[in-house]
C-alpha positions in Angstrom: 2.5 12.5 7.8 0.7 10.8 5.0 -2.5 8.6 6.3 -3.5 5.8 3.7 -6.5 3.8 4.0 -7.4 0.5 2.5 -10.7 1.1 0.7 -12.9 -2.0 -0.4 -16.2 -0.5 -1.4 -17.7 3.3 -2.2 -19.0 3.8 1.6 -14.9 3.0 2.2 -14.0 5.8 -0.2 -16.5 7.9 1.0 -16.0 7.5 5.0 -12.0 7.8 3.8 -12.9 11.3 2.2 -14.7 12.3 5.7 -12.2 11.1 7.9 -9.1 13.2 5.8 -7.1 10.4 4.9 -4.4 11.5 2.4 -5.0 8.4 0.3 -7.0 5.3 -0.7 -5.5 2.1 -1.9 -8.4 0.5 -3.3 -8.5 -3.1 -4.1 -11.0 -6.3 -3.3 -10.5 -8.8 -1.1 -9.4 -7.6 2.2 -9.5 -11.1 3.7 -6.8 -11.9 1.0 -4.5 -8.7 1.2 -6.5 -7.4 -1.7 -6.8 -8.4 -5.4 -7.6 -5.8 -8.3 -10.9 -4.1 -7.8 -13.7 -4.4 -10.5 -13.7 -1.8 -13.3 -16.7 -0.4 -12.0 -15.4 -0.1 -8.0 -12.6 1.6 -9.4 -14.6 4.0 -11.6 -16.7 5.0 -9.5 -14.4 5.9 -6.4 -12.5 8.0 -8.8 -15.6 9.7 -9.6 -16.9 10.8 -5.6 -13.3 10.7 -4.4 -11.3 14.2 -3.7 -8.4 12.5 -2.6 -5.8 10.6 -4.3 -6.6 6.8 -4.9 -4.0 3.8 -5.8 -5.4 0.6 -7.2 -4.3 -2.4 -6.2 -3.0 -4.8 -9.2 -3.0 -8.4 -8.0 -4.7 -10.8 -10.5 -4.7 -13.8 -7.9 -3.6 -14.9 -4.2 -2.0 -17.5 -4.7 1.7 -16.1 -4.7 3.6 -13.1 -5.7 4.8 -15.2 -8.1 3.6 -14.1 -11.7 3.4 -16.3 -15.1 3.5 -14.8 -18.9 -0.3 -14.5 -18.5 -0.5 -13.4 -15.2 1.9 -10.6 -16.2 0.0 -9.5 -19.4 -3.6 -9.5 -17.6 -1.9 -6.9 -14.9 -0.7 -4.7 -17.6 -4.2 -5.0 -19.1 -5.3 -3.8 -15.8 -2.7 -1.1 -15.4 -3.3 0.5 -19.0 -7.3 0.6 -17.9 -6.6 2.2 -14.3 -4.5 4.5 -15.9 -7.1 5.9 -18.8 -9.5 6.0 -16.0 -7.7 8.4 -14.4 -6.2 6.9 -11.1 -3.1 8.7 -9.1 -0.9 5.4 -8.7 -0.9 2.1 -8.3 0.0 -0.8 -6.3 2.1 -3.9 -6.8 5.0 -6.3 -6.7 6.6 -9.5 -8.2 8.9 -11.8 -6.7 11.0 -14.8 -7.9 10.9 -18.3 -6.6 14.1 -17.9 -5.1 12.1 -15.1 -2.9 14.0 -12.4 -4.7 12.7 -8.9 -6.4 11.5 -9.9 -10.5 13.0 -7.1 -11.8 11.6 -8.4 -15.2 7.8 -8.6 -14.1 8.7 -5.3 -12.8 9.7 -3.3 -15.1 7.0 -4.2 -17.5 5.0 -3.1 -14.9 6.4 0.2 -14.7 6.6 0.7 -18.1 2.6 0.1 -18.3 2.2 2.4 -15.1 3.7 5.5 -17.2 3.6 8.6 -15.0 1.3 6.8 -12.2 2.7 7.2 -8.9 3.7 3.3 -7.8 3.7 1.5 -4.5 5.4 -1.8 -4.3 3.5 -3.9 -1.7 4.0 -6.5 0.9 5.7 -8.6 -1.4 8.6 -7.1 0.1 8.0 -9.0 3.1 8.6 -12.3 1.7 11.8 -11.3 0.3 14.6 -13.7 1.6 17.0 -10.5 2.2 15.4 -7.4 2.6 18.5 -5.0 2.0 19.2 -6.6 -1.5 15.4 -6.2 -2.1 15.7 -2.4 -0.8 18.9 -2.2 -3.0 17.0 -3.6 -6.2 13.8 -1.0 -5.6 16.0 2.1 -5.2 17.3 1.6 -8.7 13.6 2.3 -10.0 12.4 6.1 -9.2 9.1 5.3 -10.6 9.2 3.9 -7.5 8.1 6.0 -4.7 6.3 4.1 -1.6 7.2 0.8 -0.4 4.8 -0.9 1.6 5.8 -3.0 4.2 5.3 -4.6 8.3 8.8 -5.1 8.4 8.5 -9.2 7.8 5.9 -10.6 9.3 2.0 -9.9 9.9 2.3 -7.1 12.3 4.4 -3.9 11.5 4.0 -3.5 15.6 6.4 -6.2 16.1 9.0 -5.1 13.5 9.4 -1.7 14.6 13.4 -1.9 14.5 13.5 -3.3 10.9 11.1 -0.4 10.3 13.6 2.3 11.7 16.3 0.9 9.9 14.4 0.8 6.8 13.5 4.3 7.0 16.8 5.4 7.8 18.3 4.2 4.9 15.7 5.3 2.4 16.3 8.9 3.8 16.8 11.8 1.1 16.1 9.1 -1.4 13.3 8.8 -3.7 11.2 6.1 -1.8 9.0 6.5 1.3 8.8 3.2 3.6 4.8 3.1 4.5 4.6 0.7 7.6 1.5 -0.9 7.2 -0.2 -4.3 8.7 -1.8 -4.8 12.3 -1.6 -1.0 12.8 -3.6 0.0 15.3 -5.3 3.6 16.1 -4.3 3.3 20.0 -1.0 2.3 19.2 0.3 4.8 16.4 1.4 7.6 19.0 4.1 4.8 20.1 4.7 2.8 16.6 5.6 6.5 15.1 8.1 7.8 18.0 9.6 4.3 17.3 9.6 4.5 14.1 9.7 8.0 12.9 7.9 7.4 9.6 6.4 9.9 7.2 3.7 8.1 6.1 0.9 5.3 7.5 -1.1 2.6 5.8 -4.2 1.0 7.9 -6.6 -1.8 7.0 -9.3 -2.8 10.0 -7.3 -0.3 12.8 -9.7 2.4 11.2 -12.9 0.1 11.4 -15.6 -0.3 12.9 -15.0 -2.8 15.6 -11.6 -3.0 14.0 -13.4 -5.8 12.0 -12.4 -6.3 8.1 -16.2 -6.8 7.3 -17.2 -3.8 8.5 -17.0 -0.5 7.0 -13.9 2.5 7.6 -14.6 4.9 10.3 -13.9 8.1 9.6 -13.5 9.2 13.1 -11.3 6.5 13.7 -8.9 8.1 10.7 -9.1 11.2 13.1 -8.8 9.3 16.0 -5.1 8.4 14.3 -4.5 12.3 13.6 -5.0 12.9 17.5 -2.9 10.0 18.8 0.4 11.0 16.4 0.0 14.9 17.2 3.5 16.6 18.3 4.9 13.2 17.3 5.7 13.7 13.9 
């Protein structure tokens, strides 16, 4: 089972390293389901961190919709992640027809190189989620897909989230359920679901609250509650 933890500052990163998560996506922004993290934030986690990080590449919230610039300011950010040192990184790109941009994608790739790559919740705004799936299995770059299923809360899609991991079995690409997780709720989430691998944003803080830091005892906590599970 593979634990990731959203990571928004270094006492994130750090309190991620104590806890034993497997890995950190590290972006900015919580509150806006994270934005690219300054040069420095991402820098510097590399630098404390002894476990695998993925940055976040999302130059704006407004959409997952990118123009000509927006694209060529995310490879920007992609080549600099990458000389930095990072393990992977995180995106995704849809059309206005709320289909997978295979063209914003691949130009993507192609910047990421040999980084590891999650696509992210973009996928849950796809208007047909098995020609989304369809479109990402082509890509073996490709290797975790990030996704609740279709709405805000990964707890109330946990059939879409079965199916999805079912089909992406022996394949190339690991479904990560992630949003609304919970750390009392995982032992139940994963004998529903059955998936190899967990992303959590306030489950595993303090109070549960986005403004406060990452607990690493909760991260534990999650260990405990999934034991003989998986």
């Amino acid at each position: 089972m593979l634990i990731e933890v959203i990571g928004v500052s270094l006492d994130d990163v750090i309190q991620a390293n104590a806890g034993e998560a497997d890995r950190i996506e590290l972006c900015q922004s919580i509150v806006e389901d994270g934005l690219t993290p300054s040069y420095g934030l991402i820098k510097s986690a590399l630098h404390i961190s002894t476990i695998p990080i993925h940055v976040m590449v999302r130059p704006h919230n407004k959409s997952f919709i990118y123009s000509e610039h927006d694209v060529k300011q995310m490879v920007e950010d992609i080549n600099m992640i990458r000389q930095l040192g990072a393990d992977g990184v995180v995106f995704g790109a849809l059309t206005t027809e709320g289909e997978i941009d295979e063209v914003v994608l691949e130009k993507l790739l192609e910047a990421a190189g040999s980084l590891d790559v999650t696509f992210h919740r973009a996928f849950d705004l796809v208007e047909d989620q098995q020609q989304a799936l369809d479109n990402l299995l082509q890509y073996e770059k490709i290797t975790t897909l990030l996704t609740s299923g279709g709405g805000r809360s990964a707890l109330d899609y946990t059939n879409t989230l079965a199916n999805l991991i079912e089909r992406t079995k022996d394949t190339h690409l690991t479904i990560m359920p992630g949003g609304g997780l919970r750390v009392e709720d995982a032992g139940a989430f994963q004998e529903k679901t059955q998936a190899n691998a967990l992303h959590f944003g306030s489950g595993v803080r303090i109070d549960s609250d986005y403004e406060e830091a990452v607990s690493a005892s909760q991260i534990k906590r999650v260990r405990t509650e999934i034991a003989g599970i998986v």
